[in-house]
C-alpha positions as CSV (number, residue, x, y, z in Angstrom):
1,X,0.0,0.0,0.0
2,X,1.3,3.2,-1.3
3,X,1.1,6.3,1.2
4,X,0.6,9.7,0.2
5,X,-0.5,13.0,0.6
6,X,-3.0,13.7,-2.1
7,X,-6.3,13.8,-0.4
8,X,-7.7,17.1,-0.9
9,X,-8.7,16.8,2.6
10,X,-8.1,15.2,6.1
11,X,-11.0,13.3,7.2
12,X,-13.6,15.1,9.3
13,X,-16.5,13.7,11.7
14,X,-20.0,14.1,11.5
15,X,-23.5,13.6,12.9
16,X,-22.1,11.7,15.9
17,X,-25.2,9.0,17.7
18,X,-24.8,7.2,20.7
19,X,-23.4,4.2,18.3
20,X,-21.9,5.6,15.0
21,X,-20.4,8.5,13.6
22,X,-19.9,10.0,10.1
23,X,-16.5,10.1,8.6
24,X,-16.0,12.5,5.5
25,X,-13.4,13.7,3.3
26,X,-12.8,15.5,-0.3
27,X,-10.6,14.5,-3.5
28,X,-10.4,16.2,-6.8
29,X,-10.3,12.7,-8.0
30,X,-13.7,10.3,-8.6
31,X,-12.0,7.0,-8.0
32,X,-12.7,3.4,-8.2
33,X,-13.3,3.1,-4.2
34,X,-13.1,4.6,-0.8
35,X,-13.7,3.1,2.3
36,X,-12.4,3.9,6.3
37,X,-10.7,1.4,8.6
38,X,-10.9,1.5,12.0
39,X,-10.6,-0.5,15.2
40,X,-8.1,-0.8,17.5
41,X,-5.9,-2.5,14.4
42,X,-7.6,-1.1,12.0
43,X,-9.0,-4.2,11.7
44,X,-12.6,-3.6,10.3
45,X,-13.5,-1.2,6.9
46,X,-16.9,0.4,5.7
47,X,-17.5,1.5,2.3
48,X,-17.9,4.9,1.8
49,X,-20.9,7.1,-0.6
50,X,-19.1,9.5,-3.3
51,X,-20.6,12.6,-4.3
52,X,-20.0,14.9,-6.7
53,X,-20.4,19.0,-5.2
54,X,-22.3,21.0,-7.9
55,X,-21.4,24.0,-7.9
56,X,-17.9,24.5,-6.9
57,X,-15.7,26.6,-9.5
58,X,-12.7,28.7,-9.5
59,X,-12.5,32.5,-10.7
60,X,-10.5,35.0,-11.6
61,X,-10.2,35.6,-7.7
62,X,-9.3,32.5,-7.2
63,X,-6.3,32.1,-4.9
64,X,-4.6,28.7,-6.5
65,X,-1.8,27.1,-7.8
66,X,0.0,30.1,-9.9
67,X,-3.2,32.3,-9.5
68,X,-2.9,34.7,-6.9
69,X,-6.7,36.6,-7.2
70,X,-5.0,38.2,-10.9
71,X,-6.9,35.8,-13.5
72,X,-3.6,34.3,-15.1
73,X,-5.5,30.8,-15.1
74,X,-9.0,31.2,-14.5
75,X,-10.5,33.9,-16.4
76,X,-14.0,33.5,-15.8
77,X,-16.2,31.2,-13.2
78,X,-14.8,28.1,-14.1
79,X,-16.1,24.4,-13.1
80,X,-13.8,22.7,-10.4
81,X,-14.6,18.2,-10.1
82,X,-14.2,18.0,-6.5
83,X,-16.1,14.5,-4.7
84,X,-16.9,14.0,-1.4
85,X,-17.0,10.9,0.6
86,X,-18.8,9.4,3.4
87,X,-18.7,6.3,5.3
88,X,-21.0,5.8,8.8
89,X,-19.0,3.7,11.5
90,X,-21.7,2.1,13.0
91,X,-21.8,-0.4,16.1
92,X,-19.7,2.0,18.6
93,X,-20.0,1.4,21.9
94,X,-20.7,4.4,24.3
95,X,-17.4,6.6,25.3
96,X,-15.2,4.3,23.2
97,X,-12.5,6.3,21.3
98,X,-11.1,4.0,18.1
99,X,-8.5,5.0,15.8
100,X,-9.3,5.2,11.8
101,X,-7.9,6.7,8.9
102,X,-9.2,7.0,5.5
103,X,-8.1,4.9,1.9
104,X,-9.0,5.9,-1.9
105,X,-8.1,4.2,-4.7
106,X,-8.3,5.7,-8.2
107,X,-7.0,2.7,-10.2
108,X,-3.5,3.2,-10.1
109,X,-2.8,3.6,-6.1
110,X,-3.6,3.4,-2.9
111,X,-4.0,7.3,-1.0
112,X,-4.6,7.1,2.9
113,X,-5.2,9.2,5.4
114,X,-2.6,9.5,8.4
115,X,-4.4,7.8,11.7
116,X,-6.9,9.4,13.6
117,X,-10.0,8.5,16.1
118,X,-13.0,8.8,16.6
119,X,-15.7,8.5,19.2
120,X,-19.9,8.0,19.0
121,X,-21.6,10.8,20.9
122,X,-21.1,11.6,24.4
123,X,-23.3,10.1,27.1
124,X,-25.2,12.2,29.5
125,X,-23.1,13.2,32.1
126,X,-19.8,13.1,30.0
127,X,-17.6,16.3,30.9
128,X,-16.8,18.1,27.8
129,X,-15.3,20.8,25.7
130,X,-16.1,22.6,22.9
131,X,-14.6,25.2,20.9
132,X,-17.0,28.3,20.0
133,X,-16.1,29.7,17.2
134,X,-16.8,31.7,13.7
135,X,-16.1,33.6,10.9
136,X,-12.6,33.0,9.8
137,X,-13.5,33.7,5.7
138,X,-9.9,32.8,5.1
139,X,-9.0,35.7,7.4
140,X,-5.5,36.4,8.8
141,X,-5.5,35.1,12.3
142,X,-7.8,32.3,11.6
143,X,-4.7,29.8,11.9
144,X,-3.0,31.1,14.6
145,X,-5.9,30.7,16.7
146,X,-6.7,27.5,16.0
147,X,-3.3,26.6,16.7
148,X,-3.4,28.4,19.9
149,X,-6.7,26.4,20.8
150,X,-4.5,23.0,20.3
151,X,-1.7,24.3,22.0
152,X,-3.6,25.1,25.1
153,X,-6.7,23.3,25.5
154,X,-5.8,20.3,23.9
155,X,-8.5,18.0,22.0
156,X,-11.6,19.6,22.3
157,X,-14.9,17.4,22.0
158,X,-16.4,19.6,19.3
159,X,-16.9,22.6,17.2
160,X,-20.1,24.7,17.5
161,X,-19.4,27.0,14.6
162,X,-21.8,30.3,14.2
163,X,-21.5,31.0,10.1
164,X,-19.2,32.9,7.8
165,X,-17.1,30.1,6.8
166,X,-15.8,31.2,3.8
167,X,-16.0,34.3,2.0
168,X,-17.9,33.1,-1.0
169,X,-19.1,29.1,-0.7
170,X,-19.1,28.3,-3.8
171,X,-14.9,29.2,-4.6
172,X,-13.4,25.8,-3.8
173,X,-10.2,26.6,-3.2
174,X,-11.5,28.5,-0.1
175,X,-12.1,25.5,1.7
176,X,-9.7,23.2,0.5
177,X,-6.4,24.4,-0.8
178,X,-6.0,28.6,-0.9
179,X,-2.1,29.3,-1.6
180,X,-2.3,31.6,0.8
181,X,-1.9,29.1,3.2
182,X,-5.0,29.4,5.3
183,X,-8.2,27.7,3.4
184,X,-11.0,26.4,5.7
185,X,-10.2,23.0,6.0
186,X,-6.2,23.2,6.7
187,X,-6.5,25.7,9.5
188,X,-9.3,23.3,11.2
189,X,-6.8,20.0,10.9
190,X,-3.3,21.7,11.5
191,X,-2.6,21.6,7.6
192,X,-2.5,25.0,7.2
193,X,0.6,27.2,6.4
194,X,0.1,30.8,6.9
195,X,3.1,33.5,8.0
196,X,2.2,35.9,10.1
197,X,5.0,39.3,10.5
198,X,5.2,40.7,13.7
199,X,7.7,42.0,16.1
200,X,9.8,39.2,16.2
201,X,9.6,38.5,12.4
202,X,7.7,36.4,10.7
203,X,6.0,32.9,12.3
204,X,4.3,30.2,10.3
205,X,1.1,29.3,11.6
206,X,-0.5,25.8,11.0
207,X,-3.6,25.8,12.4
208,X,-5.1,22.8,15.0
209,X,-6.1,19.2,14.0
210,X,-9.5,19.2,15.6
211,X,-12.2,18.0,13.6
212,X,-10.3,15.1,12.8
213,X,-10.9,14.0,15.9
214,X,-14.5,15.6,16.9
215,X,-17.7,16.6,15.3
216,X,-18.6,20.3,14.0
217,X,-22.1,21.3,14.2
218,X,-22.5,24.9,12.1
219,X,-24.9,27.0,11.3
220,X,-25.6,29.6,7.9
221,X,-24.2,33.1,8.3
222,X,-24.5,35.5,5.1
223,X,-21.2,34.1,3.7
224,X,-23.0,30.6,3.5
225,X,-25.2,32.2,0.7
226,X,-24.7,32.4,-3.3
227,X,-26.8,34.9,-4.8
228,X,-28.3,34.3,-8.8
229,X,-26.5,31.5,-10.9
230,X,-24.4,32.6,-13.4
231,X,-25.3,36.0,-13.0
232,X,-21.8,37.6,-12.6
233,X,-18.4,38.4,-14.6
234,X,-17.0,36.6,-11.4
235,X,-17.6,34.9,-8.5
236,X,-18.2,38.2,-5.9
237,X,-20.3,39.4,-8.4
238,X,-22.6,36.5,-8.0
239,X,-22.8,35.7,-4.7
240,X,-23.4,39.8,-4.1
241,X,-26.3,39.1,-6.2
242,X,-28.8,37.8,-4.4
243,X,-32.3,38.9,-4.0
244,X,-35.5,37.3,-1.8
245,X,-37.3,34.9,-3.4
246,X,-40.8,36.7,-3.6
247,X,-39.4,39.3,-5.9
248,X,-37.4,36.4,-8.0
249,X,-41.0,34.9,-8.1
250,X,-42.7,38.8,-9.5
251,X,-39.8,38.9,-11.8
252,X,-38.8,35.8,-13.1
253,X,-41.6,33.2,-12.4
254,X,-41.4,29.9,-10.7
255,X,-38.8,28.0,-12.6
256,X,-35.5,28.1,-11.3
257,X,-36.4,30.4,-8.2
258,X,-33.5,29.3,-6.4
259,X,-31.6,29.9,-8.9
260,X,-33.0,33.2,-9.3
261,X,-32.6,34.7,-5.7
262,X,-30.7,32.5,-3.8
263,X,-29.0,29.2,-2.5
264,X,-26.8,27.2,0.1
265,X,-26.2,24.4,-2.0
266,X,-22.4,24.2,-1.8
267,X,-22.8,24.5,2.0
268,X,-25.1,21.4,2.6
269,X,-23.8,19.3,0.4
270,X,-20.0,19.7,2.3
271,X,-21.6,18.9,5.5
272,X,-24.0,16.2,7.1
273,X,-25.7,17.8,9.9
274,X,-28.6,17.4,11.9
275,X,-32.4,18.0,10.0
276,X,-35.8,19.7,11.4
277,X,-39.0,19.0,9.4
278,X,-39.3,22.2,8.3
279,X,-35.5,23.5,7.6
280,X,-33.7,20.4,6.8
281,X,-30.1,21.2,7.4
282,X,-30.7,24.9,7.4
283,X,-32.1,25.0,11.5
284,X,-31.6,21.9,13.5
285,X,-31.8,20.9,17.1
286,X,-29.5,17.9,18.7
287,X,-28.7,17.0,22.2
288,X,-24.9,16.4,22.5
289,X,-24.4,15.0,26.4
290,X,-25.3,17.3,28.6
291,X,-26.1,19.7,26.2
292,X,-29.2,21.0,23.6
293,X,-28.5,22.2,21.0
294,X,-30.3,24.7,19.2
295,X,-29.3,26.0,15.6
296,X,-31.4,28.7,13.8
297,X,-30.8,30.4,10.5
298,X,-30.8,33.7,11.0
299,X,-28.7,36.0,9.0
300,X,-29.6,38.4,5.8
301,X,-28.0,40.1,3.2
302,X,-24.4,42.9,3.8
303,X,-25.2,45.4,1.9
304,X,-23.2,49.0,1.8
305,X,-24.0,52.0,3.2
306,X,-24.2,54.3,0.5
307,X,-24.9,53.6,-3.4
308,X,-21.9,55.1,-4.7
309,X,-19.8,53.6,-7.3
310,X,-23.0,51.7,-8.4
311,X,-22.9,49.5,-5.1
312,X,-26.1,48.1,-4.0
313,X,-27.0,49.7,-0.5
314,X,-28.4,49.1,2.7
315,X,-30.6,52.2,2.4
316,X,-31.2,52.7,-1.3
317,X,-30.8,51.8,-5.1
318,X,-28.2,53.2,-7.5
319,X,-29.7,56.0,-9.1
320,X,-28.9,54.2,-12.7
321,X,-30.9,51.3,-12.3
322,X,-34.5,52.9,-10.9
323,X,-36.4,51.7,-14.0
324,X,-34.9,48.3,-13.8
325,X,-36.1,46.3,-10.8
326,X,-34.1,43.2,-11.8
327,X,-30.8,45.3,-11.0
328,X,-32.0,46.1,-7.3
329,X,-30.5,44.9,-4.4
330,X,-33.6,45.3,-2.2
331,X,-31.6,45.9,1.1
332,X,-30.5,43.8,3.6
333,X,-33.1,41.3,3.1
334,X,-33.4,38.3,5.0
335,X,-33.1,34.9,3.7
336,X,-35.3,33.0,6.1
337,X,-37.9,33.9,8.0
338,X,-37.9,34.1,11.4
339,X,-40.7,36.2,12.7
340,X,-43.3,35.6,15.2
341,X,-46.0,32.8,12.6
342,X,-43.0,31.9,10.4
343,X,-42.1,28.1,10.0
344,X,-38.9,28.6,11.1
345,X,-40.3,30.2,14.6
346,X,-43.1,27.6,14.4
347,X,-40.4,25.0,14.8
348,X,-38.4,26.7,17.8
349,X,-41.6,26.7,19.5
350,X,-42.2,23.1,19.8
351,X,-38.1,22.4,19.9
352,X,-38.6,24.7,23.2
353,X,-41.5,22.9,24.1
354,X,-39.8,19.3,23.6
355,X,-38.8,16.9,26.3
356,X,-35.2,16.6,24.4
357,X,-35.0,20.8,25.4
358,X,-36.6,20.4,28.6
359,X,-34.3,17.9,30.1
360,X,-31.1,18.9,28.8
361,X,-28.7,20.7,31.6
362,X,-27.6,23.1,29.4
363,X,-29.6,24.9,27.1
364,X,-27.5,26.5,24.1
365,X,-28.8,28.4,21.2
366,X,-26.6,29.5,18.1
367,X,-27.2,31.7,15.4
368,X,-25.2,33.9,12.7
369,X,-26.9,38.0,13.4
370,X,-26.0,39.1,16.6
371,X,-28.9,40.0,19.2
372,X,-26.6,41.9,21.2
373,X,-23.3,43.6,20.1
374,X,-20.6,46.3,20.5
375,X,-20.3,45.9,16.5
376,X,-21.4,47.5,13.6
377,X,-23.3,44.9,11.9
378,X,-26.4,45.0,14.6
379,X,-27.7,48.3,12.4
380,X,-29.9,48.2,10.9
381,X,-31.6,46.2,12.8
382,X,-32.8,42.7,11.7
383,X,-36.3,43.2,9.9
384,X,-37.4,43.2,6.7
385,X,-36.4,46.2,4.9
386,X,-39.7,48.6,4.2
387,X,-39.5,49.6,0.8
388,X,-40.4,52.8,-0.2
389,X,-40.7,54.0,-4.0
390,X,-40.9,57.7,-5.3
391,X,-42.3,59.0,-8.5
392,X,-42.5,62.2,-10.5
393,X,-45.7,62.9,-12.3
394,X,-44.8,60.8,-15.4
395,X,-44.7,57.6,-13.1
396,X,-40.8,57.5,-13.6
397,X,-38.9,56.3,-10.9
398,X,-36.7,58.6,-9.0
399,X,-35.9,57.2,-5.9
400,X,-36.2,53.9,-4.0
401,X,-35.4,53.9,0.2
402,X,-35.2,50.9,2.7
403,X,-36.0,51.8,6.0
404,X,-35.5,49.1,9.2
405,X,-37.9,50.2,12.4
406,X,-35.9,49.0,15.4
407,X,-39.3,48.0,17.1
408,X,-39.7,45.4,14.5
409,X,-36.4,43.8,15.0
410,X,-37.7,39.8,14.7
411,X,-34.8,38.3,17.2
412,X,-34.9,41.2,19.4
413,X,-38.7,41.4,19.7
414,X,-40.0,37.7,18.5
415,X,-36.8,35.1,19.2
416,X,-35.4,36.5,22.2
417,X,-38.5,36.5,24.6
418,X,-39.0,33.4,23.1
419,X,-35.5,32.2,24.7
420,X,-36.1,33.6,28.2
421,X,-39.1,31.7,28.8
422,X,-37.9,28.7,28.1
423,X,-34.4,29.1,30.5
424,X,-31.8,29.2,27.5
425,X,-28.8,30.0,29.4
426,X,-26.5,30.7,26.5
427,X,-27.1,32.3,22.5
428,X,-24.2,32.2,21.1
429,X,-22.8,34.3,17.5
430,X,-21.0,36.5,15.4
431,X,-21.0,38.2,12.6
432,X,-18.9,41.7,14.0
433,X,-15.6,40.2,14.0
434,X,-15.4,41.1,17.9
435,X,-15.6,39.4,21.4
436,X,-18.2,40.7,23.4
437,X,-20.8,39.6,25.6
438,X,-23.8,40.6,27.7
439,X,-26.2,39.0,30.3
440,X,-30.0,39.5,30.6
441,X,-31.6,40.8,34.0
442,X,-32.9,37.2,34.4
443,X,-29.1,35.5,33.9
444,X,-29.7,34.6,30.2
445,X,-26.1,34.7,28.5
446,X,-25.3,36.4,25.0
447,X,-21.7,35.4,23.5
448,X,-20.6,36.9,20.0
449,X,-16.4,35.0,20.2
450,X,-15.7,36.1,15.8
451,X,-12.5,37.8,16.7
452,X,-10.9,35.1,15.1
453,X,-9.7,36.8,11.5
454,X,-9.8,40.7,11.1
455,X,-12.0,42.5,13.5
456,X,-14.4,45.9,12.3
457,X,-13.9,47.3,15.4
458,X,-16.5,48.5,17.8
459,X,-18.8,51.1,18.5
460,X,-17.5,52.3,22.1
461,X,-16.3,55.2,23.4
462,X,-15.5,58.1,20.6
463,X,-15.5,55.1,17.9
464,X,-18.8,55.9,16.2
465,X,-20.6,53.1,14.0
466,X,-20.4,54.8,10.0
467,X,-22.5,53.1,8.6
468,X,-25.6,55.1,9.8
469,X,-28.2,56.9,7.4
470,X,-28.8,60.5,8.0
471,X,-32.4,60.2,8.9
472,X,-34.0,58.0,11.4
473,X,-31.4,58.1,14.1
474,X,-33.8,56.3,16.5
475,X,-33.6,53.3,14.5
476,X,-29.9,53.6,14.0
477,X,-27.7,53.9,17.1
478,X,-23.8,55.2,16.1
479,X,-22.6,53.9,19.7
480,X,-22.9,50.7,22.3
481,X,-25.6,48.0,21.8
482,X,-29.1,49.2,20.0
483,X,-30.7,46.8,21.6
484,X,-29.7,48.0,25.5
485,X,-27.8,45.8,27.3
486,X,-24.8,46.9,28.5
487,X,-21.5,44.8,27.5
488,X,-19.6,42.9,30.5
489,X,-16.5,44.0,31.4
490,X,-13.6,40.6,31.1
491,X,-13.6,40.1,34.8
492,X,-9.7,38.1,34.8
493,X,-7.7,40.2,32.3
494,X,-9.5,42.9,30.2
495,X,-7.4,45.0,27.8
496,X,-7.2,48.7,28.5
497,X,-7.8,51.8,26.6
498,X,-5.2,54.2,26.5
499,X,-6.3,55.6,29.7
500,X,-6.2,52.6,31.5
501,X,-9.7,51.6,31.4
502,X,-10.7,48.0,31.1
503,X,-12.4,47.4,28.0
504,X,-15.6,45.1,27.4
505,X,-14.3,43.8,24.2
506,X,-11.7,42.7,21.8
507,X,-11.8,44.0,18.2
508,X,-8.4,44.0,17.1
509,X,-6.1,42.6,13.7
510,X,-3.5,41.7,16.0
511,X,-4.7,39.8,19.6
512,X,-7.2,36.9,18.1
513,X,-9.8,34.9,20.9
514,X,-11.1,31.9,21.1
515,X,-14.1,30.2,23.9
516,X,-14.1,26.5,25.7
517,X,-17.7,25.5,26.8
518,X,-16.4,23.0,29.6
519,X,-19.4,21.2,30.7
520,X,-17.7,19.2,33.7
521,X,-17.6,22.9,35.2
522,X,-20.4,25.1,33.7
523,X,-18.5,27.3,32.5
524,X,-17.3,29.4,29.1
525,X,-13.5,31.0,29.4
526,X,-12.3,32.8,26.7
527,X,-8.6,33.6,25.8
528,X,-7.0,36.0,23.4
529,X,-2.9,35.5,22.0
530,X,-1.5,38.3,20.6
531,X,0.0,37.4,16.8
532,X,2.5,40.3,17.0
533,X,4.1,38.3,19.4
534,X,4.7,34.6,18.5
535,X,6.4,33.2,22.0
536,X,4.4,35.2,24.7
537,X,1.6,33.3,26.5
538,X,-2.1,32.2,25.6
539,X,-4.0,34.5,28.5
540,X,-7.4,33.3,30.2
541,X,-9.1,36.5,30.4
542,X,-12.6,36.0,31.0
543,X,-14.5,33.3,32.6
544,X,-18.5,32.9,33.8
545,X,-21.0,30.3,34.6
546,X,-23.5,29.5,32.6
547,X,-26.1,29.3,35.3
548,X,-29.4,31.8,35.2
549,X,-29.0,34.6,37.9
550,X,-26.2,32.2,39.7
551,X,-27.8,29.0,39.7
């Protein structure tokens, strides 16, 4: 058997139950046959299911083999072959950890893995820890951090990951093999290869082999969604063009609508995740030991803030294309619905109601949009954008506004009551790039732990928000959280501002964070490293229980 590096991934685990667990991996080869082996001798093999993902392709932004974003290979949007492959280990017995590795063979030889293990899913009462995390979009800290989490937790029993991760889902050499070193699969199994220059030159950075070893459960953040098929010079163009699917229905008809607003495809077909009735893989609910989890979709469209340069806004529609509705952006539009009545809210209503919620010790929701934050991205607030069109006499178009009423905020108004009444002790996010968290008058938790690439800063202290309209300012707050709460200060090790002030948040391009949910303790700590400087120390600077009101 011939050894050798050419998978186009490590093998990752999935959609653990109390006696089997999913093993997956990717090659840009179909093959003859894949299977895993595992066992304490590797002594017993299951086949594996190949698929082929249906809409990856390369672009002229493509960041692979010779092609650094500058089109020298890909020119346009350009199909890529990659397959993915599954095996389910069943028959596991409960807390047993086995090793495995992967094999394909494509006619000619024999590729395995390197030796990992693997584990069915925890049994109540199993002390575990899991690393919260999102956003890393092939950002510039993303492998340091993961490396840091390796370095200082050790394994970790899983990966709750809150959306955003890639930049645009359906470029395949974001997740798999970016030459800049840090794609989303390397930095999550220590494969990654990323130099980061600070004060004591430059340090490599490799990232952690994690999932390798434990499950990931993630949920859709705006970066998750590709916008009309085929409807851009390149790849940014297209997945920038989305619109909601009621207006692709008005303009377009029935046929295609996905394909005419909006889709996740690439997204669920690279994972196998947990399923509701109503959502399928999009918002999910699945008790992992101790712990309920609950996964909603809840993210909408970035838009700018202005429409200059022919961007589409948050606020408006370039002046050029008034008389063409097919052109329009339509805001910040959401992609699922999550109001009071909507399926989606439907289904967290009985998911609160269930005895798998009602039982569980810990009660954990996750979610992309933040509820609560110090960042920019919590303006306008989460609604549907209220359209408003202006004509002159002739019935031409000469203007078209969005407007956002912070009253009709759908998490802040709809989900988040929701939440308290049923005892959720954590919801946990991101979106902002920050860390940053806040805790209800009834002990309710609110975690946003995306300063894991580049950070947007936040709004606090004379660092204003910019990207508020000039009308309206009572539905678009320029400092602290809109939505009232006020941000906890670190209470181990907070930074300081410049006056010596502690500081209730991180939101820098230099120190990156990362959060361990350790459920033998009830507690969430949170660390930041600082990149600039390579050998200083990981430092615990934050730590709370996630008890309600102390309990």
């Amino acid at each position: 058997m011939t050894t050798m590096s050419q998978l186009l991934t490590d093998p990752f685990l999935q959609l653990p139950t109390p006696n089997s667990i999913r093993v997956v991996w990717f090659t840009d080869f179909a093959g003859q046959s894949h299977w895993v082996e595992f066992g304490e001798h590797l002594e017993q093999k299951i086949t594996a299911v190949t698929q082929k993902l249906t809409r990856t392709r390369e672009d002229q932004q493509s960041y692979l083999g010779e092609q650094r974003g500058d089109g020298k290979v890909y020119t346009s949007p350009t199909p890529r072959l990659i397959w993915r492959h599954e095996a389910e280990v069943t028959n596991l017995q409960p807390n047993q950890r086995l090793p495995y590795r992967v094999v394909s063979f494509d006619g000619d030889r024999v590729i395995t893995s390197r030796i990992f293990s693997l584990t069915p899913a925890p049994t109540p009462g199993t002390p575990l820890k899991i690393l919260l995390t999102s956003d890393h979009q092939i950002k510039p800290m993303v492998a340091a951090n993961l490396q840091k989490v390796v370095e200082t937790v050790g394994r970790v029993d899983a990966v709750w990951f809150a959306g955003d991760l890639v930049n645009i889902p359906d470029r395949a050499s974001e997740w798999f093999d970016d030459n800049r070193g840090n794609a989303f699969f390397p930095c999550l199994q220590g494969n990654a290869c990323y130099p980061i220059h600070g004060q004591q030159g430059t340090h490599i950075y490799t990232g952690g082999e994690i999932i390798q070893h434990a499950p990931m459960y993630t949920c859709i953040g705006n970066h998750e969604v590709m916008g009309r098929w085929e409807s851009g010079v390149n790849l940014n163009a297209e997945f920038d063009n989305t619109i909601p699917r009621q207006v692709a229905l008005q303009l377009f008809g029935s046929e295609n609508i996905k394909n005419n607003s909006f889709n996740t495809d690439t997204y669920e077909e690279i994972f196998t995740l947990p399923q509701s009735p109503t959502g399928g893989k999009t918002y999910y609910a699945v008790t992992f030991g101790d712990i309920r989890l609950v996964v909603l979709y809840a993210t909408n469209m970035w838009r700018f803030v202005t429409t200059e340069g022919g961007k589409q806004g948050k606020y408006g529609e370039v002046e050029a294309d008034f008389e063409y509705p097919e052109k329009w952006g339509y805001g910040q539009h959401i992609y699922e619905a999550i109001a009071t009545g909507s399926p989606q809210y439907q289904w967290l209503e009985r998911e609160l109601a269930s005895s798998e919620f009602q039982r569980a010790k810990y009660k954990v929701v996750m979610l992309h949009h933040p509820p609560h934050t110090l960042g920019k991205n919590i303006v306008p607030p989460y609604t549907d954008p209220i359209q408003t069109i202006t004509r002159d006499e002739t019935g031409k178009v000469i203007g078209v506004s969005y407007e956002y009423p912070r009253a009709q905020d759908y998490l802040l108004r709809d989900v988040v009551p929701l939440l308290e009444t049923a005892q959720v002790q954590l919801v946990f996010y991101g979106h902002s790039h920050l860390w940053n968290r806040f805790t209800s008058p009834s002990g309710m938790h609110f975690l946003e732990t995306s300063n894991v690439g580049n950070s947007y800063g936040a709004a606090y202290g004379n660092n204003h928000r910019d990207n508020i309209p000039d009308w309206g300012k009572e539905d678009y707050q320029s400092l602290g959280n809109p939505n009232g709460l006020p941000p906890q200060i670190p209470n181990i090790a907070p930074l300081l501002d410049a006056d010596g002030n502690p500081l209730p948040y991180i939101a820098s391009n230099e120190i990156t964070v990362f959060s361990i949910l350790d459920t033998g303790r009830g507690v969430i700590s949170s660390y930041w490293f600082n990149t600039s400087k390579p050998d200083a120390d990981v430092v615990k600077f934050d730590e709370f229980a996630l008890g309600r009101n102390g309990k």
